[in-house]
Each structure stands twice: as C-alpha cells, then as structure tokens.
PyMOL Python script that loads the backbone (N, CA, C, O; Angstrom):
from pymol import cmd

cmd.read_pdbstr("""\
ATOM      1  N   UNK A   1      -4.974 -12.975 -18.943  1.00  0.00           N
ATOM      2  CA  UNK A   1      -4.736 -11.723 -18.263  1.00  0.00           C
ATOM      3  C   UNK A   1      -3.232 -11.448 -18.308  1.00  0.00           C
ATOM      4  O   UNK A   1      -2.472 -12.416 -18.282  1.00  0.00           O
ATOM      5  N   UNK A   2      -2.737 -10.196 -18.373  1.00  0.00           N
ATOM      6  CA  UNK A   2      -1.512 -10.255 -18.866  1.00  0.00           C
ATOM      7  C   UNK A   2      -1.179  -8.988 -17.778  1.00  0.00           C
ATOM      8  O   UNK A   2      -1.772  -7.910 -17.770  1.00  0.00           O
ATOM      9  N   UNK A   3      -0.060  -9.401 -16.846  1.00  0.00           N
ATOM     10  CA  UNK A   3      -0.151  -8.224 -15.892  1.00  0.00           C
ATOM     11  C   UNK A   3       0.987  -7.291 -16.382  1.00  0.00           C
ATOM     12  O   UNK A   3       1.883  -7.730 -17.103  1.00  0.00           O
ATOM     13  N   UNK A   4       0.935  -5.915 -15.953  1.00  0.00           N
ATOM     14  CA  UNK A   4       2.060  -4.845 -16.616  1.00  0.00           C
ATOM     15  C   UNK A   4       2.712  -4.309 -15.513  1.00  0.00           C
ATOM     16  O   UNK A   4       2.268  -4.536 -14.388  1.00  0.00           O
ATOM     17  N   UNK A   5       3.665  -3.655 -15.671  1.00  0.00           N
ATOM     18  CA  UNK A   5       4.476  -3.027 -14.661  1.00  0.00           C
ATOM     19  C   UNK A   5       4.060  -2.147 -13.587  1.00  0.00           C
ATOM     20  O   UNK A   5       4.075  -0.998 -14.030  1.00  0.00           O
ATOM     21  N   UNK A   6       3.669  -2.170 -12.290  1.00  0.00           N
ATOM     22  CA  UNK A   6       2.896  -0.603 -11.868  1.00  0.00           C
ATOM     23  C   UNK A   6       4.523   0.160 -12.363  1.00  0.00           C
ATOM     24  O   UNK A   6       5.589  -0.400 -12.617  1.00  0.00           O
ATOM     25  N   UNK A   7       4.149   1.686 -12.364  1.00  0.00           N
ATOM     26  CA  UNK A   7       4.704   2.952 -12.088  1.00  0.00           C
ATOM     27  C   UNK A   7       5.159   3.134 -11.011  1.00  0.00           C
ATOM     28  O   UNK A   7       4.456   2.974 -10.013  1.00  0.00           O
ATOM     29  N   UNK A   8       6.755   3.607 -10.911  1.00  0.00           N
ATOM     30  CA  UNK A   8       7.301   4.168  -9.761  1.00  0.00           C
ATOM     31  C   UNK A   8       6.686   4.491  -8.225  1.00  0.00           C
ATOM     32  O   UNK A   8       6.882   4.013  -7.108  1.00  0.00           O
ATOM     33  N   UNK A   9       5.403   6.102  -9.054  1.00  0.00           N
ATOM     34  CA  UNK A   9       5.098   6.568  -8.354  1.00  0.00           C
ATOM     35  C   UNK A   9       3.786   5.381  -7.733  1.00  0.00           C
ATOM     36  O   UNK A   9       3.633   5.437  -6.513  1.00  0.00           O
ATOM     37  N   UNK A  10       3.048   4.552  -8.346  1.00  0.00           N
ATOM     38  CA  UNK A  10       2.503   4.023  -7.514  1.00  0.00           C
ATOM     39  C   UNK A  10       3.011   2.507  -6.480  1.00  0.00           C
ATOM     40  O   UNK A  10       2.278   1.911  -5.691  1.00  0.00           O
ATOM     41  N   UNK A  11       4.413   2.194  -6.798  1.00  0.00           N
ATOM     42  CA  UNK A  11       4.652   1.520  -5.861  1.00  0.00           C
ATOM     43  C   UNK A  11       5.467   2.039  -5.068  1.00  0.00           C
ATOM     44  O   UNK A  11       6.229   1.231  -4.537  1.00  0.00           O
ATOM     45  N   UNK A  12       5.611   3.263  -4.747  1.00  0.00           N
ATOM     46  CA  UNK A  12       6.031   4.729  -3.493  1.00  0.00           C
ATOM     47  C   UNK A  12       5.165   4.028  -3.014  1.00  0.00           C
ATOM     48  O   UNK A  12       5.166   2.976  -2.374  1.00  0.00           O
ATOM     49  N   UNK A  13       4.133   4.959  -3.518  1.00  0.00           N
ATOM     50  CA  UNK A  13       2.812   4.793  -2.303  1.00  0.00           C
ATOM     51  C   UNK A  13       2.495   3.531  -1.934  1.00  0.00           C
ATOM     52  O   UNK A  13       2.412   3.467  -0.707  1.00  0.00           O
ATOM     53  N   UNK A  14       2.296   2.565  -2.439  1.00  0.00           N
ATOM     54  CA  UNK A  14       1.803   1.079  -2.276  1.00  0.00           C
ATOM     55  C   UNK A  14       2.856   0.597  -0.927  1.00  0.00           C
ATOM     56  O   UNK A  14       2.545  -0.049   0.074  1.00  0.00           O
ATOM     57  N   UNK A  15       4.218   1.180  -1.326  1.00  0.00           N
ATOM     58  CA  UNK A  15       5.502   0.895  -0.230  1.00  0.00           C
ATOM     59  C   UNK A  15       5.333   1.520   1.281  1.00  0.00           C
ATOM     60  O   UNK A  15       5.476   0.963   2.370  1.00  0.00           O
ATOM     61  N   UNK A  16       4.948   2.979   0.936  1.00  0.00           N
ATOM     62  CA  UNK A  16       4.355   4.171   2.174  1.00  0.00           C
ATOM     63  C   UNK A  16       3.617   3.263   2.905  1.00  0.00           C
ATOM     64  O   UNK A  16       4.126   2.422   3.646  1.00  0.00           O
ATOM     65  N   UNK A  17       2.381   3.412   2.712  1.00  0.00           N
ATOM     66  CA  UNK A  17       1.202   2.560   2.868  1.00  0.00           C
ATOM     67  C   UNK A  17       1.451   1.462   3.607  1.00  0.00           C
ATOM     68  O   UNK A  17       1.223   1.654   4.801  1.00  0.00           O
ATOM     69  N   UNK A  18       2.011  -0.119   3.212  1.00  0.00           N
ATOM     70  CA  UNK A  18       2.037  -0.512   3.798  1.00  0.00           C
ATOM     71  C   UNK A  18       3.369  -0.680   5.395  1.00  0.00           C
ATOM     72  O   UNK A  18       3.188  -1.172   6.508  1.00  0.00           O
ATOM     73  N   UNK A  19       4.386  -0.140   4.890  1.00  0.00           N
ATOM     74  CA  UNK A  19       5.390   0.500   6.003  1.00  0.00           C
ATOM     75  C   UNK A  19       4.444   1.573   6.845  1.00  0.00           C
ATOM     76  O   UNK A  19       4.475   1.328   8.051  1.00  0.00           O
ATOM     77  N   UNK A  20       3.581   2.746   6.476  1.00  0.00           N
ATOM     78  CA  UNK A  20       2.453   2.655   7.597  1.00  0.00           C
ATOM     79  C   UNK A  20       2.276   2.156   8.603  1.00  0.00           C
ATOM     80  O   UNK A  20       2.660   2.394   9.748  1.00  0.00           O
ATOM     81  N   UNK A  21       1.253   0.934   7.862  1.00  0.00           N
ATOM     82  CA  UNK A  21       0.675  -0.102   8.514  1.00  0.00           C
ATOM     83  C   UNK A  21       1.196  -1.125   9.639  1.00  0.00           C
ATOM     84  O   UNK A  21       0.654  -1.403  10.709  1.00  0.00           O
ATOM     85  N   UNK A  22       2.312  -1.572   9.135  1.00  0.00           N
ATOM     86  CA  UNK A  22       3.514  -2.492   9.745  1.00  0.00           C
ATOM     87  C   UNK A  22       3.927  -1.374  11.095  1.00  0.00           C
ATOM     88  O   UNK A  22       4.088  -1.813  12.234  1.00  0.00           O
ATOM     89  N   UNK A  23       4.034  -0.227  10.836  1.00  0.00           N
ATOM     90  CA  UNK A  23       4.662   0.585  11.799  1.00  0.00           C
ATOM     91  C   UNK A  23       4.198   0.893  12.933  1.00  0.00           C
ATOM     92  O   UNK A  23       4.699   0.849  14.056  1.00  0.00           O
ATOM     93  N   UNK A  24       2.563   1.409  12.322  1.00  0.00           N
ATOM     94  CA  UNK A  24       1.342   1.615  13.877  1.00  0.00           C
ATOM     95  C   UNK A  24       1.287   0.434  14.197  1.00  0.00           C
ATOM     96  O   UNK A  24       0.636   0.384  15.240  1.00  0.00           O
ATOM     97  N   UNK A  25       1.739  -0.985  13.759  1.00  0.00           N
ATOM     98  CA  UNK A  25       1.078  -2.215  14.481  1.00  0.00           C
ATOM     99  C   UNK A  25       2.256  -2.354  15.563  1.00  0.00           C
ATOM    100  O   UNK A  25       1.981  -2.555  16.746  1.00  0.00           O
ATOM    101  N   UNK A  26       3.597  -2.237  15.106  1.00  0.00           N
ATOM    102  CA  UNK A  26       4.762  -1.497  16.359  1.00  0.00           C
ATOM    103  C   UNK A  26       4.814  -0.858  17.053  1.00  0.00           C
ATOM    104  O   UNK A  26       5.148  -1.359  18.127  1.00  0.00           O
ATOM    105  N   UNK A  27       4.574   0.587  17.076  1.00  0.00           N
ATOM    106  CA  UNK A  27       4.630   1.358  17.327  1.00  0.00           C
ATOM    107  C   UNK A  27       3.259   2.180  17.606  1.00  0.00           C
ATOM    108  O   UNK A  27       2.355   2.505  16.836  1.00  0.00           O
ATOM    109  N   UNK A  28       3.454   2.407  19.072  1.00  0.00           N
ATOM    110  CA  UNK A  28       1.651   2.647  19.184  1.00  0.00           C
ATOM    111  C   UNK A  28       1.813   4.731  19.044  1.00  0.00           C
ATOM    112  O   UNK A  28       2.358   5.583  19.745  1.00  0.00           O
ATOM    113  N   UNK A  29       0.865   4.767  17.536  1.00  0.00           N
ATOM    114  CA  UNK A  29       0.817   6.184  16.994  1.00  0.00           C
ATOM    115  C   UNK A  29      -0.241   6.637  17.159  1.00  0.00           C
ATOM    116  O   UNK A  29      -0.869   5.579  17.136  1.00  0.00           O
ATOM    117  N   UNK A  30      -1.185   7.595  17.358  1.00  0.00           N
ATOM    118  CA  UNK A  30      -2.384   7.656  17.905  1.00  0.00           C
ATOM    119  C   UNK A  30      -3.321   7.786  16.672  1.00  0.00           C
ATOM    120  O   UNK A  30      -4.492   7.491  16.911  1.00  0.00           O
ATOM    121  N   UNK A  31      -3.051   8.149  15.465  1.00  0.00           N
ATOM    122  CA  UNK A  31      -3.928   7.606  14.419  1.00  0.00           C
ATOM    123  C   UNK A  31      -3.718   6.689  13.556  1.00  0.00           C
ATOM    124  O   UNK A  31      -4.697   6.300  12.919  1.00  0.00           O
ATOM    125  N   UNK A  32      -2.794   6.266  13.368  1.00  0.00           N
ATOM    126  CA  UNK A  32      -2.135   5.366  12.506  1.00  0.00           C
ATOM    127  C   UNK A  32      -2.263   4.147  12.860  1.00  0.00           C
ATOM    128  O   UNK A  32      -2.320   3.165  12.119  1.00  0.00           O
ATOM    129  N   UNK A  33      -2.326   4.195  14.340  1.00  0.00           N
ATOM    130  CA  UNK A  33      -2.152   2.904  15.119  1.00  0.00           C
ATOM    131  C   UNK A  33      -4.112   2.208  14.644  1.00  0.00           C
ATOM    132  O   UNK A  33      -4.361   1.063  14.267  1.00  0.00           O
ATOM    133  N   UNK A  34      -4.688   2.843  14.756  1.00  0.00           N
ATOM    134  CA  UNK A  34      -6.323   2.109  14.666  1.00  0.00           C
ATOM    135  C   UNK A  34      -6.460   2.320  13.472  1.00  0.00           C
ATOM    136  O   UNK A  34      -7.665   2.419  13.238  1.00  0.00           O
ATOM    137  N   UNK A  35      -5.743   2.469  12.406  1.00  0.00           N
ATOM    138  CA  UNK A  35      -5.949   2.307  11.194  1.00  0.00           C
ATOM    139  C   UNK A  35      -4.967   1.249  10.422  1.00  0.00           C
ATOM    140  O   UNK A  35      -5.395   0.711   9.401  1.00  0.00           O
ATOM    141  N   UNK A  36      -3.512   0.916  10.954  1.00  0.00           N
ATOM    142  CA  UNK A  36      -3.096   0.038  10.876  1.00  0.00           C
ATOM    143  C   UNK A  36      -3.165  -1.280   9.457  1.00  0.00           C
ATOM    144  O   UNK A  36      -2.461  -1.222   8.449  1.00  0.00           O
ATOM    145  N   UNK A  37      -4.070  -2.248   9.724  1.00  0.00           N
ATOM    146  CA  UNK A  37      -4.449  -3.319   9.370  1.00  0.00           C
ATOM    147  C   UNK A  37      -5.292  -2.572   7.764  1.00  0.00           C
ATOM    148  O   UNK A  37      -5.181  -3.032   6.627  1.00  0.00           O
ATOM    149  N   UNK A  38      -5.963  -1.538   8.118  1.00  0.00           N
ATOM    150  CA  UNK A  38      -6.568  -0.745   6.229  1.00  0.00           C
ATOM    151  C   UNK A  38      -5.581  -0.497   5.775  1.00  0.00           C
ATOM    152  O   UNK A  38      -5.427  -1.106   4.716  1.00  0.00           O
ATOM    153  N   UNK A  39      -4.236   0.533   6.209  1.00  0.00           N
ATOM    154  CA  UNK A  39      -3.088   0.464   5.709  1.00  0.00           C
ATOM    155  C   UNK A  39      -2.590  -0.054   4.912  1.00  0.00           C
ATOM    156  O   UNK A  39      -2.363   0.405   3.793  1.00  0.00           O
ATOM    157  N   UNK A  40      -2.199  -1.559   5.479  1.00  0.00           N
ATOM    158  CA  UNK A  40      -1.723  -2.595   4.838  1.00  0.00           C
ATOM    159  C   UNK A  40      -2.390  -2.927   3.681  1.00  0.00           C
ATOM    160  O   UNK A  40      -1.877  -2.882   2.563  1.00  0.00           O
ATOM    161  N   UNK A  41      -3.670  -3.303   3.952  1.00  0.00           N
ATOM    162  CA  UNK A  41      -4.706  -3.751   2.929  1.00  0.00           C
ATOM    163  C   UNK A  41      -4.531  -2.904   1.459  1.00  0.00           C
ATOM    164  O   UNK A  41      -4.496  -3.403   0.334  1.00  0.00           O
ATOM    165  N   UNK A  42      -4.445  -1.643   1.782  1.00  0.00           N
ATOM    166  CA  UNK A  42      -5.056  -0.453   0.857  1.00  0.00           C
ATOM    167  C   UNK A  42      -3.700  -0.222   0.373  1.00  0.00           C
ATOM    168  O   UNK A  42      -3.665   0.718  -0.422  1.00  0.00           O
ATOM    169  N   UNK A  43      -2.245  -0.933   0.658  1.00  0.00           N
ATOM    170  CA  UNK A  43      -1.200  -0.403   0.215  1.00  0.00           C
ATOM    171  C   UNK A  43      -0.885  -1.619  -1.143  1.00  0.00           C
ATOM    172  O   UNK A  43      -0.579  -1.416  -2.318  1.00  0.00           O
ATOM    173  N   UNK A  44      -1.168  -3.197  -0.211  1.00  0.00           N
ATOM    174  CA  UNK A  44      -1.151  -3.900  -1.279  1.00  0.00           C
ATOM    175  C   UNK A  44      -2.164  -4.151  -2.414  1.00  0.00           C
ATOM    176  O   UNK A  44      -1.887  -4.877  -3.369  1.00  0.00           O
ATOM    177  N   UNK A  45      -3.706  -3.335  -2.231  1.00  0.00           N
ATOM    178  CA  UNK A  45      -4.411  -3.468  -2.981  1.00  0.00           C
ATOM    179  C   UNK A  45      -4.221  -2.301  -4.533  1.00  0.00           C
ATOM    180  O   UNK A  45      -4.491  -2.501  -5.717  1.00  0.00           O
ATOM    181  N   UNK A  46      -3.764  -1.347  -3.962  1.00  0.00           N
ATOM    182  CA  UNK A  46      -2.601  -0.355  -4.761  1.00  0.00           C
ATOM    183  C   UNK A  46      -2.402  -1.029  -5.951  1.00  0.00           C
ATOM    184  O   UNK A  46      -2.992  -1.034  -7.031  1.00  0.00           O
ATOM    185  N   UNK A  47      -0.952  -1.881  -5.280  1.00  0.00           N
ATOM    186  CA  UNK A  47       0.172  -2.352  -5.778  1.00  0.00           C
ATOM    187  C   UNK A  47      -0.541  -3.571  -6.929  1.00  0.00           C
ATOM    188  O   UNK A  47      -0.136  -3.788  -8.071  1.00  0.00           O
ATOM    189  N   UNK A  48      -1.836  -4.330  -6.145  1.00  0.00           N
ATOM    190  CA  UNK A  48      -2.475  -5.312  -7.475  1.00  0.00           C
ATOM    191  C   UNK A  48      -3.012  -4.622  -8.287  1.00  0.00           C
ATOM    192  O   UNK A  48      -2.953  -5.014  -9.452  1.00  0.00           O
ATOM    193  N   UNK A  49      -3.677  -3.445  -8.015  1.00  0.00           N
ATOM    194  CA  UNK A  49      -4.261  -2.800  -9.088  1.00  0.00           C
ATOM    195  C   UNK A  49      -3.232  -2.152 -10.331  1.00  0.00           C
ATOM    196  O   UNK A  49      -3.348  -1.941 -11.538  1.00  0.00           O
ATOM    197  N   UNK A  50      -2.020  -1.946  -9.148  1.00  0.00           N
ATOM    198  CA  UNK A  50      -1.145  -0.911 -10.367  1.00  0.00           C
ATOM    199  C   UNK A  50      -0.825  -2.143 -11.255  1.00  0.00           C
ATOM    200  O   UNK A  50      -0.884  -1.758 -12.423  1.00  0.00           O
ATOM    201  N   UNK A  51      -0.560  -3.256 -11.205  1.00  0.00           N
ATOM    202  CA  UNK A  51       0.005  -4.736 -11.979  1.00  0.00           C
ATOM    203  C   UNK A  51      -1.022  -5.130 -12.759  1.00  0.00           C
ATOM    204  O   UNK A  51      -0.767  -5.626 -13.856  1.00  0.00           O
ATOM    205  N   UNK A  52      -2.696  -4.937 -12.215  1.00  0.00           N
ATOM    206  CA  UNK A  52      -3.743  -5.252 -13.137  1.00  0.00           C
ATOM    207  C   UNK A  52      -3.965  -4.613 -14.141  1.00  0.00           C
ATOM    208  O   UNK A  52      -4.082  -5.241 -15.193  1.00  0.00           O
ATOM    209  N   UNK A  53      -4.111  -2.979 -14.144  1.00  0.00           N
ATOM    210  CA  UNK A  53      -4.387  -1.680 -14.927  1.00  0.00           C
ATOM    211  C   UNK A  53      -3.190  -0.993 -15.680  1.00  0.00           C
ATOM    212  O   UNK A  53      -2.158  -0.551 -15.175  1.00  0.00           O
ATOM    213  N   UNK A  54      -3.521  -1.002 -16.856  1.00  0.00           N
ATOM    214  CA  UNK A  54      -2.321  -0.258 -17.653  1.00  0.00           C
ATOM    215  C   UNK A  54      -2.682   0.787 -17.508  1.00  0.00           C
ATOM    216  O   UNK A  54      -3.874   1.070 -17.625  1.00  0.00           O
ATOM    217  N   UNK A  55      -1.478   1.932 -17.123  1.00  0.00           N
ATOM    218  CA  UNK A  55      -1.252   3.153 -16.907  1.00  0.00           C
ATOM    219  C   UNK A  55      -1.081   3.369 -15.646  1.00  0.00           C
ATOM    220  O   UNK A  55      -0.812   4.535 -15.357  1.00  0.00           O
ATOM    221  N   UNK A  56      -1.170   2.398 -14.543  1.00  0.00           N
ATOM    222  CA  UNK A  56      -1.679   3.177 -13.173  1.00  0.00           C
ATOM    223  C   UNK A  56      -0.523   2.989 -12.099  1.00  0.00           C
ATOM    224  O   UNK A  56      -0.641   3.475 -10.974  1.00  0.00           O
TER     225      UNK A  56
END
""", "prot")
cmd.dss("prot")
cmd.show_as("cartoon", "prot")
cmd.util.cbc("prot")
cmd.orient("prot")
C-alpha cells in the first residue's frame, strides 16, 4: 500500500473538523458540543482517507 499526499483543501477540513471537536469538548456550544467526539472521528477519518485515495 503506498500512501500519497492528501490535498490542501482536504487537510483544511480534516484540521476544521477536528479543532471542532476538541473545542465543543471545551467549550460548552450548543450544537457542536453533542456532536463533539463525531467531529473528531470524521476529521481524522478525512485525513486517512485523503493519505489512502489518490486524488482526494
């Protein structure tokens, strides 16, 4: 398996995402906060996919 670079734009988001996450778990936000912990998940799962998948 040979992993490739993600794209800029998807480690923005992968970065967003989990700074999100980290943030409602600080900071009590009224939607962000009970979503939190998917955040995280869904920011670094991003970031493996963008490293697994060429182009993404």
């Amino acid at each position: 398996m040979k992993l490739q670079k993600p794209k800029n734009v998807t480690f923005i988001i992968s970065l967003v995402l989990a700074g999100l996450g980290v943030l409602g778990t600080l900071v009590s936000i009224p939607v962000i906060s009970g979503l939190a912990f998917w955040l995280v998940v869904a920011g670094y799962v991003l970031l493996a996919l963008g490293n697994l998948l060429k182009g993404l």
